[in-house]
DRENZANU-228795 format. One record per residue (C-alpha): x, y, z; chain; residue number from 0. Coordinates in steps of 0.05 Angstrom, whole numbers. Layout:
N
((X, Y, Z), "A", NUM)
...
This chain:
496
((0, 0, 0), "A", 0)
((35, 61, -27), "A", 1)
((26, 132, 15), "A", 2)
((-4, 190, -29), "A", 3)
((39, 237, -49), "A", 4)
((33, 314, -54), "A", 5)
((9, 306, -128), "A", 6)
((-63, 312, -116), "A", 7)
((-53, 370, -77), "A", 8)
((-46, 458, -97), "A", 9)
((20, 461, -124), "A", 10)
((62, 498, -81), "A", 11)
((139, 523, -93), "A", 12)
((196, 511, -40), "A", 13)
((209, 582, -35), "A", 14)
((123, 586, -16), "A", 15)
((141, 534, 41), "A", 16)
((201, 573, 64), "A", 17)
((155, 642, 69), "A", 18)
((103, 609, 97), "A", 19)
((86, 656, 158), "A", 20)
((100, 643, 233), "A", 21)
((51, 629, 289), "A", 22)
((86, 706, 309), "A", 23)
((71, 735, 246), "A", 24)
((-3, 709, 242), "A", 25)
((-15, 742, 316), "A", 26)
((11, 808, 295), "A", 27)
((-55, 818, 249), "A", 28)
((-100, 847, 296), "A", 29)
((-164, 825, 267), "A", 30)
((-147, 754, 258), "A", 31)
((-123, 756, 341), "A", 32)
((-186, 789, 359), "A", 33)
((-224, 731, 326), "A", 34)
((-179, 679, 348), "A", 35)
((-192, 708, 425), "A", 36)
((-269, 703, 419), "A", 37)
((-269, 634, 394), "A", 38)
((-225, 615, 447), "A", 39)
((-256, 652, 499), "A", 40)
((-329, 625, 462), "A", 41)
((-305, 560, 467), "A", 42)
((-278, 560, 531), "A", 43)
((-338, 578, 565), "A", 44)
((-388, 527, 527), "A", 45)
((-349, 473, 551), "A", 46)
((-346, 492, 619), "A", 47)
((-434, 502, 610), "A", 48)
((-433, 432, 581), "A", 49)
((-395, 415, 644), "A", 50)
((-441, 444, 696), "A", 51)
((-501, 421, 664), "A", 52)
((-464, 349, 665), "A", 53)
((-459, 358, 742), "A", 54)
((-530, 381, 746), "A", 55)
((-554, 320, 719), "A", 56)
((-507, 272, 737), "A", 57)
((-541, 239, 797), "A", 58)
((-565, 171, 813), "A", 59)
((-604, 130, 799), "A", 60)
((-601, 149, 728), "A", 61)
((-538, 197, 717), "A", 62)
((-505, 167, 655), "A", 63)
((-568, 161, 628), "A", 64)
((-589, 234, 649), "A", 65)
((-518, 260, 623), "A", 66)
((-517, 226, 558), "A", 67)
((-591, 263, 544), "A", 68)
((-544, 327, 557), "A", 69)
((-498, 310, 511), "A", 70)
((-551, 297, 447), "A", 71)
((-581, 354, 471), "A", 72)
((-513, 394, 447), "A", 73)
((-507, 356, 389), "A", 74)
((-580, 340, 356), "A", 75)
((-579, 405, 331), "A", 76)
((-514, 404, 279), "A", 77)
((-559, 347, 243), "A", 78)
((-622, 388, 220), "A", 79)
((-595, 457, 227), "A", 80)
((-517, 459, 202), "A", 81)
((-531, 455, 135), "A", 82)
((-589, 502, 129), "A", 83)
((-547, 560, 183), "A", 84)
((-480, 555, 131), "A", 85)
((-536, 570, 71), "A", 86)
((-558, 627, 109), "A", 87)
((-488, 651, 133), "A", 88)
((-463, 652, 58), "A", 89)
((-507, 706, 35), "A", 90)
((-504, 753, 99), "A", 91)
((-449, 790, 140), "A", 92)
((-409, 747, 177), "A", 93)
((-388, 798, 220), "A", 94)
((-465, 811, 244), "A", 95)
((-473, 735, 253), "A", 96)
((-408, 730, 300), "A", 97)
((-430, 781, 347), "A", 98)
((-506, 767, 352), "A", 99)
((-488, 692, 364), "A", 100)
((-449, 707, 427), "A", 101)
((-507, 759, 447), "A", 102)
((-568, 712, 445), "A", 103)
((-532, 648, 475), "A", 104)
((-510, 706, 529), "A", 105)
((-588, 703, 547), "A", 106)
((-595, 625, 542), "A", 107)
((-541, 620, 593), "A", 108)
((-582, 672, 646), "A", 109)
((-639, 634, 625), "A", 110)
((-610, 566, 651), "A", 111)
((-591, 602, 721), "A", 112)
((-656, 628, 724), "A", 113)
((-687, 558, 720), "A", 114)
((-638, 529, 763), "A", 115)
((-657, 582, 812), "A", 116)
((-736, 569, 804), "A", 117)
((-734, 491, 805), "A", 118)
((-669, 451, 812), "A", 119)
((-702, 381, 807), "A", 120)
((-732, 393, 744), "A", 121)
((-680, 380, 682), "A", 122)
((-712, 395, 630), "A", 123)
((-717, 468, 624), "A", 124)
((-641, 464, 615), "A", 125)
((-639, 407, 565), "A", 126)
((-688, 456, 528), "A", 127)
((-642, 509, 537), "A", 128)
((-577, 476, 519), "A", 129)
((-612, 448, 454), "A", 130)
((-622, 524, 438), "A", 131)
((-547, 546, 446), "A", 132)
((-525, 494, 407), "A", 133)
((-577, 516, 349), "A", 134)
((-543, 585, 353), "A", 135)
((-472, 554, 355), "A", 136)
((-490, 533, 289), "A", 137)
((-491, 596, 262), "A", 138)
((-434, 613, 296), "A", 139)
((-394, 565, 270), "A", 140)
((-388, 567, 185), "A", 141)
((-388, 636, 202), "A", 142)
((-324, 634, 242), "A", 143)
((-289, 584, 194), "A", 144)
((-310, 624, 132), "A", 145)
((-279, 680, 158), "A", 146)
((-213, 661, 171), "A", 147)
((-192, 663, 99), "A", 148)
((-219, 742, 93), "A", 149)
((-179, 761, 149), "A", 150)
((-107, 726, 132), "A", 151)
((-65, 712, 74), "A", 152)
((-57, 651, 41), "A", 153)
((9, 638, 75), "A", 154)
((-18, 648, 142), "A", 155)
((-74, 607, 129), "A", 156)
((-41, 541, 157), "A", 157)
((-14, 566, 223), "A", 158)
((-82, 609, 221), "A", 159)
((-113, 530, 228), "A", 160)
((-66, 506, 274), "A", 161)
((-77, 561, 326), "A", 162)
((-154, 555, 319), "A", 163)
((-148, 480, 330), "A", 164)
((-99, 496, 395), "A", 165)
((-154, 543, 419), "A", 166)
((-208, 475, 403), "A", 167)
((-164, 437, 448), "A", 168)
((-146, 482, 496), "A", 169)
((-215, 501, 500), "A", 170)
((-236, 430, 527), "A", 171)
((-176, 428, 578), "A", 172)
((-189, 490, 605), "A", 173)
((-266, 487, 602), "A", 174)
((-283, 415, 629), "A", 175)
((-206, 418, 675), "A", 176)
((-203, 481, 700), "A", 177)
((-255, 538, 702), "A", 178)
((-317, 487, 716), "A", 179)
((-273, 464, 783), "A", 180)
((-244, 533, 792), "A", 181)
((-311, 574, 802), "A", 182)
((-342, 515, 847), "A", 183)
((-281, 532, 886), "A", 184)
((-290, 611, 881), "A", 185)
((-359, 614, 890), "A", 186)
((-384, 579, 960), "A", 187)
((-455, 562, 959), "A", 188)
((-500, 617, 983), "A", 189)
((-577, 649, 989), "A", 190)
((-611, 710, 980), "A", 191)
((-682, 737, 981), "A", 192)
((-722, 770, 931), "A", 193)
((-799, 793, 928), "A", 194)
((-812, 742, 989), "A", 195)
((-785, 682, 962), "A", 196)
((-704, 653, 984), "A", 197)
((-670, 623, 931), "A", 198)
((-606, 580, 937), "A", 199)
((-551, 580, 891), "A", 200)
((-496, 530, 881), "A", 201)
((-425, 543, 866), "A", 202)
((-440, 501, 803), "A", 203)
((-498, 550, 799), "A", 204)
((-453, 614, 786), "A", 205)
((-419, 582, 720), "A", 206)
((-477, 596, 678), "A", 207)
((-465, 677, 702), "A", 208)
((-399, 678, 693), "A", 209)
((-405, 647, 621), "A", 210)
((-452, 693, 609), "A", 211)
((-403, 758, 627), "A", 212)
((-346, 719, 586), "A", 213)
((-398, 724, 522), "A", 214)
((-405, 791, 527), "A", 215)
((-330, 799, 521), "A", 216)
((-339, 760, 455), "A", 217)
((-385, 811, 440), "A", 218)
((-341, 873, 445), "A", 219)
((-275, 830, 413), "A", 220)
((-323, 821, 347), "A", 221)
((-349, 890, 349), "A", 222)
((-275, 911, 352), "A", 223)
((-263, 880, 287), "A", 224)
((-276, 933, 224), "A", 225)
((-331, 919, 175), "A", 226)
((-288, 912, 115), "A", 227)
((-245, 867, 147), "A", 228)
((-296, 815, 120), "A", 229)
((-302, 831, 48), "A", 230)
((-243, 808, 20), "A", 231)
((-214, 730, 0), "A", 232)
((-145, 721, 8), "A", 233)
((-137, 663, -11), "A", 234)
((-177, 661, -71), "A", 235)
((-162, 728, -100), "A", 236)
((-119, 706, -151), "A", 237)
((-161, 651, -182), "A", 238)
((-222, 636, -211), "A", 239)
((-288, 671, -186), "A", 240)
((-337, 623, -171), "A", 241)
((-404, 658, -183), "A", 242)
((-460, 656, -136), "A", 243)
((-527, 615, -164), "A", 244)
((-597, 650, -169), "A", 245)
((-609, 632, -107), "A", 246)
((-572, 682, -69), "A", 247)
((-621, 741, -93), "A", 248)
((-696, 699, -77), "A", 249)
((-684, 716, 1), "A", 250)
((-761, 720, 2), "A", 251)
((-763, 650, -15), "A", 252)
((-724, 623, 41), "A", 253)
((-737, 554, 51), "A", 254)
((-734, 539, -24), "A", 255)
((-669, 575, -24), "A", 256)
((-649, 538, 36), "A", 257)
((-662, 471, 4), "A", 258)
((-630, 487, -63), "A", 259)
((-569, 515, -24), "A", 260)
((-566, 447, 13), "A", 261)
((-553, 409, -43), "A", 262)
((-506, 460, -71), "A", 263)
((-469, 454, -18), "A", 264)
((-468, 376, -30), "A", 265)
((-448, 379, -102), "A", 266)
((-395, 431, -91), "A", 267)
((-363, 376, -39), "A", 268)
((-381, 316, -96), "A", 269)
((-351, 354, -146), "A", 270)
((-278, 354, -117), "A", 271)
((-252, 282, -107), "A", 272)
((-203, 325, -49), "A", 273)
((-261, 371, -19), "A", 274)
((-296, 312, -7), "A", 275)
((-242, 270, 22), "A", 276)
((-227, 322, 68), "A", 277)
((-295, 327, 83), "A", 278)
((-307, 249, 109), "A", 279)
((-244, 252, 149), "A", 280)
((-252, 310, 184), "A", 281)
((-324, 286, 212), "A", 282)
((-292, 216, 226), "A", 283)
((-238, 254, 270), "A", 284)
((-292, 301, 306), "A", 285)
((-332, 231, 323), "A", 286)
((-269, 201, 351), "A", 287)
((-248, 257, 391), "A", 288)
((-326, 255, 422), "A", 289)
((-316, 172, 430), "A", 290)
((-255, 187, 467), "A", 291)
((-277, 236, 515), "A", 292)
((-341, 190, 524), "A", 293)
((-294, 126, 538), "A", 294)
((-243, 166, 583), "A", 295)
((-282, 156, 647), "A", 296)
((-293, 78, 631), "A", 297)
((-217, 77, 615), "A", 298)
((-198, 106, 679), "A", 299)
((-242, 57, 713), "A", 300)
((-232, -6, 683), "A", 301)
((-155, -7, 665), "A", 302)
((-130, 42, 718), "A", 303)
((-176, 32, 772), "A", 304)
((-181, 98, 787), "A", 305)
((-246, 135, 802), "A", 306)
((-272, 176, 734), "A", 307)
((-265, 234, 772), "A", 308)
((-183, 225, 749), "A", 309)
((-208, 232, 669), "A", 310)
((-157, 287, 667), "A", 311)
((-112, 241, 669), "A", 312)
((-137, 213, 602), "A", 313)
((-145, 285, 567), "A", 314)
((-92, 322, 598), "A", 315)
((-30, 281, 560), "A", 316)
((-79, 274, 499), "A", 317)
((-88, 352, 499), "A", 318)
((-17, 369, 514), "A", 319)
((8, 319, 445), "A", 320)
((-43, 351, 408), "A", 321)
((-26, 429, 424), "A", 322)
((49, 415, 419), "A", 323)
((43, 386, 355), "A", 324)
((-2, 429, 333), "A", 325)
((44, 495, 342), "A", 326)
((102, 448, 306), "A", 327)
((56, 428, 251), "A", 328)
((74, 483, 194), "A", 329)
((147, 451, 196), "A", 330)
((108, 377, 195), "A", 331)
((74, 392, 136), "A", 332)
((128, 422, 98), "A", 333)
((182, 358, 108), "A", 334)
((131, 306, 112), "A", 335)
((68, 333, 63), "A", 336)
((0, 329, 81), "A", 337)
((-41, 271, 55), "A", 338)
((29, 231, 74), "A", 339)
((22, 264, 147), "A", 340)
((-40, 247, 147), "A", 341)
((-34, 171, 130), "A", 342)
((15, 171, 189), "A", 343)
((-29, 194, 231), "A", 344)
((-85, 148, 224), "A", 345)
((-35, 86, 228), "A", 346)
((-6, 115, 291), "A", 347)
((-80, 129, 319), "A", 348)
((-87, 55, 310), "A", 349)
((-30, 38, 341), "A", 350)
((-47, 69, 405), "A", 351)
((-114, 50, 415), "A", 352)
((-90, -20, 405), "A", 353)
((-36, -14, 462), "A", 354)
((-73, 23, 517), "A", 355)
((-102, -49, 533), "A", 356)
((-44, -78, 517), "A", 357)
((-12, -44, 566), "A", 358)
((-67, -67, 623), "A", 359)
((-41, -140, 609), "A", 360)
((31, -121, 610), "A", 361)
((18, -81, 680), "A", 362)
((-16, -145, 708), "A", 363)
((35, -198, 674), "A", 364)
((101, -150, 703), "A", 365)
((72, -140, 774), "A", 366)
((3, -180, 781), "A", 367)
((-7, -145, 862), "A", 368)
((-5, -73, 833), "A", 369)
((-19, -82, 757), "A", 370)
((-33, -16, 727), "A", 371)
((-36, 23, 793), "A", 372)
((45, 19, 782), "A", 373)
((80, 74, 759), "A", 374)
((122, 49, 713), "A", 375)
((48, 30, 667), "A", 376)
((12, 91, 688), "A", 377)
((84, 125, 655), "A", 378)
((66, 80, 594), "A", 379)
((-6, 101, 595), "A", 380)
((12, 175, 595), "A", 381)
((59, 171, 538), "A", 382)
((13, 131, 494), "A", 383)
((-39, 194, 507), "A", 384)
((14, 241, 480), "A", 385)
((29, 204, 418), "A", 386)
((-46, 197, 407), "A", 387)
((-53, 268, 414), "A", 388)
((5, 283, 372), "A", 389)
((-29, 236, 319), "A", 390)
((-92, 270, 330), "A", 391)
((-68, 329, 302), "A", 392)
((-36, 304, 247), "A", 393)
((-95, 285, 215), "A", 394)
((-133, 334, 235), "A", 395)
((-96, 404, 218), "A", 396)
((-70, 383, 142), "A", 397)
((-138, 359, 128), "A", 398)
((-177, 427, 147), "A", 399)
((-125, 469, 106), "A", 400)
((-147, 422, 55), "A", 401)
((-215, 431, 64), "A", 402)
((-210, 512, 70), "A", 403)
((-169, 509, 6), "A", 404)
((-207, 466, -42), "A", 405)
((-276, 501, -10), "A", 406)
((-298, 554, -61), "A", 407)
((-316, 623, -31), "A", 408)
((-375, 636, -56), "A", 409)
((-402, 562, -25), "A", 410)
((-342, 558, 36), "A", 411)
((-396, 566, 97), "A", 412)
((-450, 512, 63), "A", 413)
((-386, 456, 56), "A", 414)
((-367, 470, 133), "A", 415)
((-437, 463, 152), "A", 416)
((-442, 399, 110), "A", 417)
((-377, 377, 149), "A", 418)
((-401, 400, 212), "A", 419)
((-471, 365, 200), "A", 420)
((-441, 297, 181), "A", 421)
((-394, 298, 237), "A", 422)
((-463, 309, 285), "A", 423)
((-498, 262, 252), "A", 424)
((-439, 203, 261), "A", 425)
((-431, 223, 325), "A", 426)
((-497, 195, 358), "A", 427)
((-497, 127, 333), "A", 428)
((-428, 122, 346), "A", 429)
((-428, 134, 415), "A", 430)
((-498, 98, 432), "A", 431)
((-466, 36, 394), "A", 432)
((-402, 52, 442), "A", 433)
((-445, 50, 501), "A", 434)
((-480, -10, 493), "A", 435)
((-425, -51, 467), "A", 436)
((-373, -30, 531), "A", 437)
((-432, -53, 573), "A", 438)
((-463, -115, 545), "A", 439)
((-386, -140, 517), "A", 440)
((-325, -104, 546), "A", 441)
((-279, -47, 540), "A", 442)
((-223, -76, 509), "A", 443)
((-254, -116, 455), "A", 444)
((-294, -42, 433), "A", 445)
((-220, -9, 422), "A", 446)
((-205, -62, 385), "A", 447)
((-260, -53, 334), "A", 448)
((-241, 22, 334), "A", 449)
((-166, 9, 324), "A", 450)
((-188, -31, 259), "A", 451)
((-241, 6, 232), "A", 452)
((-184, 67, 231), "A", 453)
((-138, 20, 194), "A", 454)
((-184, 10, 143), "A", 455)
((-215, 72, 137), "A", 456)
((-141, 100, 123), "A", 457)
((-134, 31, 73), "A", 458)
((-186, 70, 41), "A", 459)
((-163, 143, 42), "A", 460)
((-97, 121, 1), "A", 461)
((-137, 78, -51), "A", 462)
((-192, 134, -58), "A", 463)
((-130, 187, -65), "A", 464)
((-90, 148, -112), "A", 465)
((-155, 143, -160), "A", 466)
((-141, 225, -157), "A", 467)
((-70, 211, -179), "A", 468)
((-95, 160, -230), "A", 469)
((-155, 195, -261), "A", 470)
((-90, 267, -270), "A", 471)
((-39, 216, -299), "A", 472)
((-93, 196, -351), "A", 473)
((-110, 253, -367), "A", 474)
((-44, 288, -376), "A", 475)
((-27, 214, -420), "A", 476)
((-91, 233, -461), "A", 477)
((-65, 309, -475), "A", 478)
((5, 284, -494), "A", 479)
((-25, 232, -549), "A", 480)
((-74, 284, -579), "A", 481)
((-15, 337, -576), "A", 482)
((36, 288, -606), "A", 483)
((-19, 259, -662), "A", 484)
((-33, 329, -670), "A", 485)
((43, 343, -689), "A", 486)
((39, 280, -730), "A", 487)
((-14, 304, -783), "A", 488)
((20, 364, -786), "A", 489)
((84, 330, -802), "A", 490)
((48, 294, -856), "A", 491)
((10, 361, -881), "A", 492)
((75, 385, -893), "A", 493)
((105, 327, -940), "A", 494)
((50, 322, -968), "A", 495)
């Protein structure tokens, strides 16, 4: 099985790799850090909602059950609504969207401490409520992504991805790690009286306010961000112009307009062998990232026999791999390629998965008293993490610049949306199927599955890219005949 090579991909000159621009360079454009700060502020703070509404619900008798209805609730909405918000986002100011986003899921999150404040036994309000910032995320999102390109240059578009995919990452750590366990600690538990009526507030209470504040200060860092900084296209501006369908101008007719931009947006991704490659891996990498924060507390469990309140010590070493090779990941790309990097990365993914339980049975086979409470495994266990991390984002940061490149301009917010959408929609099965099996069969045989359906899902990436290489070789073959029979009757015009 051959690795793809960099054929199939935008020619690009050595001395374009040598200029490519720094992680310092990309920070000096003001505009770009003031969007970069509001996702990862915007990000930050969700995750750290998603974690106290987790702790809300998480109590027995049925807590897992009760937290995995919090977790659909965050995710249903990509599957309906993705699609249909990056049809929207394409034909209106992307600027407006950003900062009305972070304004309205300001009032969902007062909202949810208001219900927690009126009736703390009843859930539901807040699975209502968390259903309705994720539908407003999804707006948020294709309009973040498709703005990325209008605010940097094509040679700061790669480290441009690899700093928003730090801030995704760091965004978990310091949103599920840190600030959800921080404010419990900061805020102590306390009452207060209004109209006649005493209402209690948990510490776990106050992160809904404080996310809240933090999205008005993703307000203000969009509003700080000019208007015209969103009209241009670097990285398209010197090739074709992709021109925008009828559709665009029959706003009165929305949901016809909606529809027809739908399937646009699916033909645009069709269309491109690479778009559409790009397309299925990223939403294979999004679901595994999900099934591995969902499996982290049965890991820590089962094969450390640790309590899942230790889960950091499945996503810290994870998240650390990921942003360190994520900030070294311009140099990766530039020795390595990216559809090779990528190829690596899956194999290595593979790898890992399979020797996390591997290493249970060498803790237990090395020192059967202590197994993989020892340190010398839990060492082992750590450093796995970090290469799956650092594998992580080898697939994942090569195969959005991919996307954002082979995405036309005019239709760049409909193929995120499609992305984001199939990536939702994967991701529900996936981890219901994940559920069951670890309870009705086992942990261990469940990573196996996963370790070989990455194998062959990469087995197919390098066939699937080759036919790209294939289907260019044949063609340029077919020029070269027709240019050298071409040259032939001419040869015999001229005799004759």
């Amino acid at each position: 099985m051959s690795i793809p090579t960099e054929q199939t991909e935008k020619p690009a000159s050595s001395e374009q790799q040598a200029n490519m621009a720094s992680f310092r360079h990309v920070l000096k454009n003001r505009n770009f850090l003031l969007l970069w700060m509001a996702q990862l502020i915007s990000l930050t703070i969700l995750n750290a909602a998603n974690f106290g509404l987790i702790v809300l619900v998480n109590k027995p008798p049925n807590g897992a059950f009760m937290a995995g209805l919090a977790i659909i609730a965050f995710t249903l909405p990509a599957i309906p609504f993705s699609a249909i918000a990056g049809a929207i986002v394409d034909r209106i100011d992307k600027r407006l969207v950003l900062w009305v986003s972070n304004l309205l899921r300001m009032v969902t999150m007062l909202l949810m401490f208001v219900s927690v404040l009126i009736d703390r036994n009843n859930v539901w309000p807040l699975f209502g409520l968390m259903f309705l910032t994720s539908l407003i995320g999804q707006f948020f999102i294709p309009a973040e992504g498709s703005s990325i390109p209008l605010l940097v240059g094509e040679r700061e578009l790669m480290p441009a991805l690899s700093l928003f995919n730090i801030s995704m990452t760091l965004s978990q750590a310091i949103g599920f790690l840190v600030l959800g366990s921080l404010v419990t600690k900061l805020f102590p538990a306390f009452s207060f009286a209004l109209g006649g009526h005493t209402f209690h507030v948990e510490s776990t209470d106050m992160l809904f306010v404080i996310v809240a504040v933090m999205y008005i200060v993703c307000v203000g860092l969009i509003l700080a961000i000019p208007k015209k900084a969103f009209q241009g296209d670097h990285v398209h501006k010197h090739k074709h112009k992709h021109q925008q369908d009828d559709a665009y101008s029959a706003a009165s007719q929305a949901l016809h307009t909606l529809w027809k931009d739908m399937v646009t947006g699916w033909r645009i991704v069709r269309a491109d062998r690479l778009l559409f490659f790009s397309v299925i891996q990223l939403s294979l990498v999004g679901v595994l990232m999900q099934l591995i924060g969902e499996l982290a507390g049965t890991f820590v469990q089962q094969v450390l026999n640790r309590p899942p309140e230790d889960m950091s010590i499945i996503l810290t070493p994870a998240a650390v791999g990921l942003v360190g090779a994520s900030i070294l990941m311009t140099r990766f790309v530039e020795k390595v390629g990216r559809l090779r990097l990528t190829v690596i990365g899956f194999i290595a993914l593979a790898a890992g998965f399979i020797l996390l339980p591997g290493l249970q049975w060498l803790g237990h086979f090395i020192d059967p008293k202590h197994g993989t409470e020892s340190l010398g495994i839990l060492l082992g266990v750590i450093l796995v993490l970090i290469i799956l991390g650092v594998a992580m984002a080898c697939v994942n940061i090569p195969t959005q610049t991919l996307m954002q490149e082979r995405a036309p301009e005019s239709g760049r917010a409909r193929v995120l949306s499609l992305q984001f959408m199939i990536y939702s929609a994967g991701t529900i099965p996936v981890l219901l199927f994940a559920g069951a099996f670890t309870t009705l069969i086992g942990f261990t045989p469940l990573i196996f599955i996963v370790a070989a359906s990455l194998l062959a899902f990469c087995w197919w990436g390098v066939h699937y890219i080759q036919g790209v290489n294939e289907n260019k070789a044949n063609a340029v073959a077919e020029q070269e005949q027709k240019q050298k029979d071409q040259s032939e009757r001419t040869d015999h015009e001229d005799e004759g």
